[in-house]
N, C-alpha and C positions, 0 to 999 in steps of 0.2 A: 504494500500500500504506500502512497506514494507520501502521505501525513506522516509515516512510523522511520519513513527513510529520512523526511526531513527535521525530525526528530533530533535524528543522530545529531546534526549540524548543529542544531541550536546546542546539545546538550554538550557537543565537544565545545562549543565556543563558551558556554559557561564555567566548564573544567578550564581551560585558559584562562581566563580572568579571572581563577582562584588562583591561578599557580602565578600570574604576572607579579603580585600581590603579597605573594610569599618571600622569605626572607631567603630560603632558598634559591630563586631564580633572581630578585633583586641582588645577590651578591654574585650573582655566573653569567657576565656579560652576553657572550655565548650563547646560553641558553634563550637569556630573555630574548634575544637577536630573533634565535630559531621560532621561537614562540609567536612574538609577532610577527613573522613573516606569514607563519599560519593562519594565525587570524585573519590578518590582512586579505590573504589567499580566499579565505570560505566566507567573510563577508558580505559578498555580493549573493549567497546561495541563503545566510542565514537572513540577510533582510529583507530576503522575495518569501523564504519560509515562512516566516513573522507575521505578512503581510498573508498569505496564503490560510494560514491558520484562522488567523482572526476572520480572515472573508467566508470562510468552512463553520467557524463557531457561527457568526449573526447571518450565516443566511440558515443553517440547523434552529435556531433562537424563531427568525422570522415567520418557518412552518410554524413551530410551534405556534405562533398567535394565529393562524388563521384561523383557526374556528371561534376566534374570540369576537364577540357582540360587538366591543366597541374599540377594539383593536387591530379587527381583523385586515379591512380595507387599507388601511395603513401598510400591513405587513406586505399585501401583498403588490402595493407601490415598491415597496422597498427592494423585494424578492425580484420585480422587473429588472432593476438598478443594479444589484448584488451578483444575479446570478450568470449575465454575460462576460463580467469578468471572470468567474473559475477558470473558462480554457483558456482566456488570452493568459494569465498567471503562468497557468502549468505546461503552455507552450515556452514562456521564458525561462519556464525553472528547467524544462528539458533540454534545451541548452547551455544552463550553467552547471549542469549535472555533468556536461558529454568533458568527457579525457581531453587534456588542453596538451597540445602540441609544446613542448619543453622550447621548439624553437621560436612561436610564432612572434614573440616579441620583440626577436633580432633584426639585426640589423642585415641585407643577404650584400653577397658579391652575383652580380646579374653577368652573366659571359654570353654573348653571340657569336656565332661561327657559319660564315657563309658553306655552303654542303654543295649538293649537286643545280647544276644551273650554272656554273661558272659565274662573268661579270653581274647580271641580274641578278645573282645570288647575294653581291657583296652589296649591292645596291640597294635589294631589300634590306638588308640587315643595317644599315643606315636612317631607312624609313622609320621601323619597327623600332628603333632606337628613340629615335627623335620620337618616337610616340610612347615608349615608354619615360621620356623625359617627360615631356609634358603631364602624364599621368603623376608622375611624381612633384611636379610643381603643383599638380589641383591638392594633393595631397597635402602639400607644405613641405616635403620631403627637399634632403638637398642628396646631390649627385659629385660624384666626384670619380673623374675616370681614373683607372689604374691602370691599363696598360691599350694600344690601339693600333693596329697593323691596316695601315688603309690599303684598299682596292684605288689602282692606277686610272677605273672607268667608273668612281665616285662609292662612295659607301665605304666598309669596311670589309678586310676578310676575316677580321678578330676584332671583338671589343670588349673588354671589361671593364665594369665600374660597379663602386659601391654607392648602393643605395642606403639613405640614413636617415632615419624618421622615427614614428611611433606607427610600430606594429606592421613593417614592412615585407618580413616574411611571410605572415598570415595574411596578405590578400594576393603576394606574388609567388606564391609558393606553387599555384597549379600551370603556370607558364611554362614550365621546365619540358621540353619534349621539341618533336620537329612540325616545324613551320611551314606550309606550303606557300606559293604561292604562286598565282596563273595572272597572266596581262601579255601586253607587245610592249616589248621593248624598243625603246629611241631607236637602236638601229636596225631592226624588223622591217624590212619596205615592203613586205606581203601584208602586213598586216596578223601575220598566225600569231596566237597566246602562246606563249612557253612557258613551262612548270618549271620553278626552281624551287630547292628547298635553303633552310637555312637551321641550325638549331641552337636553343637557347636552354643553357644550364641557369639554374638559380641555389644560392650556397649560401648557406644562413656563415655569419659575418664571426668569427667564435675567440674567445680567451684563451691567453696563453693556458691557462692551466688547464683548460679541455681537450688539449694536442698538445703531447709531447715528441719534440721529432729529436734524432738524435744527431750529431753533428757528420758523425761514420758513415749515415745515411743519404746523405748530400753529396752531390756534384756541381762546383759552380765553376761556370767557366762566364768570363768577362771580355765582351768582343765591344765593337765599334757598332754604334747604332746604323741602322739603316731607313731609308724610304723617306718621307716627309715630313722634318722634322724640325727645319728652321737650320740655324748657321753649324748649329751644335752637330748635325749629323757628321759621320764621318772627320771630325778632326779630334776626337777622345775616346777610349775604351770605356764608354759609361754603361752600355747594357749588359744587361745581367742574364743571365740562363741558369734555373736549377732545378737538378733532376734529380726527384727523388727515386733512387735507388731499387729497394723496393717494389714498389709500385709503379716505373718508369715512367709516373706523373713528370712534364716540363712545363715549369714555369718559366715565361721571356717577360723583361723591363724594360724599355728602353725611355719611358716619356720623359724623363728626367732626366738634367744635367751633372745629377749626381750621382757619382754610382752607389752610395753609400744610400738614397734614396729609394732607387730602384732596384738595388736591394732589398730592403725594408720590404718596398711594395712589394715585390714579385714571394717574397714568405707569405706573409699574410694572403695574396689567393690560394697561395701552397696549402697553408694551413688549415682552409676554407673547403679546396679539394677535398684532401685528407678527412676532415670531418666528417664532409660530404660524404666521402665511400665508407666510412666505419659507420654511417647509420644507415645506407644501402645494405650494406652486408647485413646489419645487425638483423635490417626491416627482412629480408628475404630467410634470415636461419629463424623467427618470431611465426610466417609464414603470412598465408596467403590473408587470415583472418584479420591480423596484428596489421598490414599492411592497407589495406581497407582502414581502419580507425585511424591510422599516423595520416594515410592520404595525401601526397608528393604528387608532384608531378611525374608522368614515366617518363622518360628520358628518350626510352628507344622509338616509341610509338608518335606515329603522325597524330597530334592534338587539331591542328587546326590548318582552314583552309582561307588565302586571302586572292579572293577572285574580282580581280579590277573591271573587266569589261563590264560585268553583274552588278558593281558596287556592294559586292558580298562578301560577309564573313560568316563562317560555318563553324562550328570547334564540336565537335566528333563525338565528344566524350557525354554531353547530354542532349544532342543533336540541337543543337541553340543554331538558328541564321534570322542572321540580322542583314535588313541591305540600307546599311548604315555606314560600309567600309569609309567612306570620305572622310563622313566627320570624327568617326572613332581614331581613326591613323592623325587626321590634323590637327583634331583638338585634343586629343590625347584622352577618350570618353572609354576608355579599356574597362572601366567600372559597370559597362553595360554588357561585358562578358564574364567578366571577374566576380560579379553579385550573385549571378543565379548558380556559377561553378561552387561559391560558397556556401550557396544555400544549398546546392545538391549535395555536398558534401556533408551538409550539417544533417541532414536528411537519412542518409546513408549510416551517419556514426549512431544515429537516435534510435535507429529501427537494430544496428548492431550492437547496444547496449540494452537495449531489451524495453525503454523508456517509452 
């Protein structure tokens, strides 16, 4: 019963605020730390419960007066008022009930990589760029690139950057997978659409103490930047390359004039990777069930399709088209794919916990 679950909450959060109080956790910094983070944590469930409770007691109260002479009519104004809210309540409580993604309040490193399609390839991923910047500006969010291999026929064929906001992985966490996309290309003179793809990694952004890499495990080698880069290219050894060993992940820096920078930068997407694949792994040996509730994007699979002639965008995975392509890529409106993905998702965890 969903009264007797919410129970627990309130009654943990009362056992809290005897122990906050105690001389015991007032003297264990530590402790009390841990403590309120908990509270903190289940607050939001215990003051829907609260609220939940009491709307359960006076509409239980309210039957009761209907047969009353001179009460009754009252009651059951009340009962009109009272009783629409129960499901909007325990539709919110079934949400703060669902398993909270350990990542979703990170910060991520977002990577694009032009794939098959050659120059259209690199060119979308330009586009798609520029639209998820803008997305990040409706957001408030700021951007800051990390490392960027440009295409010689405009676009990118690699881009990384870190995205940095409130709650940046939990709405860009289902981008991750491959890109289609279909139009004519500038120099097309038939007119035929060509299919290019392009794919996008998304890497929650992580603390040293959550990745430890070992020094043994590294290869850095230090070369001369290349491609478009301003005066700096080619007259300093400032770009960085390293490989981790292991896992023959390669990280490249060049945007910087420092090498000591681009250094810096190019660990931390390391570190990012890295995390990335130890909670891949983790999700896949947990299985197929566990995998489902965490909810990533798949990486390998075509997510979504962006068909210009149409002015369409499709994304696969809950069969969503929208022929909005224009505004959604120019104004950076990515929130009218990104909301109902969310909401499928939250859907999917509700019906897999049992709520």
């Amino acid at each position: 019963m969903l009264q007797n679950k919410l129970q627990t909450f309130i009654d943990r959060n009362d056992e809290i605020n005897n122990q906050l109080i105690s001389e015991e956790v007032i003297s264990d910094i530590k402790l009390m730390t841990k403590l309120s983070k908990e509270q903190a944590s289940i607050a939001p469930v215990v003051n829907k419960a609260k609220e939940y409770i009491q709307l359960i007691e006076d509409i239980a109260d309210n039957k009761l007066l209907l047969e009353d002479s001179e009460l009754g009519e009252l009651a059951k104004e009340e009962l009109k008022e009272l009783e629409p809210q129960k499901p909007l309540i325990e539709e919110e409580i079934k949400l703060l009930l669902l398993p909270t993604d350990p990542n979703d309040a990170k910060n991520i490193y977002l990577e694009l990589r032009a794939g098959a399609g050659g120059d259209e390839a690199a060119i979308f991923v330009g586009d798609l760029f520029r639209s998820y910047l803008r997305y990040a500006e409706n957001n408030g969010w700021k951007v800051e690139i990390m490392n960027q291999n440009n295409s010689e026929s405009g676009g990118y064929k690699e881009i990384v950057a870190l995205f940095k906001g409130d709650h940046v992985y939990s709405k860009l966490k289902f981008e991750g997978g491959t890109h289609r996309v279909q139009r004519v290309p500038d120099t097309e003179s038939q007119g035929r659409v060509h299919t290019s793809a392009i794919t996008v990694a998304v890497m929650p952004e992580v603390d040293d103490v959550e990745i430890n890499i070992s020094s043994t495990d590294l290869k850095i080698d230090v070369m001369r930047a290349s491609g478009n880069g301003g005066q700096s290219v080619n007259t300093t050894d400032s770009a960085v390359r390293i490989t981790h060993l292991p896992t023959g992940i390669v990280v490249t820096n060049q945007d910087q004039k420092s090498q000591h920078k681009n250094r810096d930068k190019a660990m931390k997407v390391l570190k990012a990777r890295l995390f990335d694949l130890e909670n891949k792994e983790k999700m896949e040996k947990e299985g197929a069930e566990r995998k489902e509730q965490v909810g990533t994007g798949d990486r390998s699979g075509r997510i979504r399709t962006y068909n210009y002639p149409q002015n369409r965008v499709s994304d696969h995975r809950i069969n969503l088209t929208l022929y909005r392509l224009d505004y959604i890529m120019n104004d950076g409106l990515l929130n009218e794919i990104i909301d109902p993905l969310m909401a499928d998702h939250q859907a999917r965890l509700i019906e897999a916990n049992g709520l």
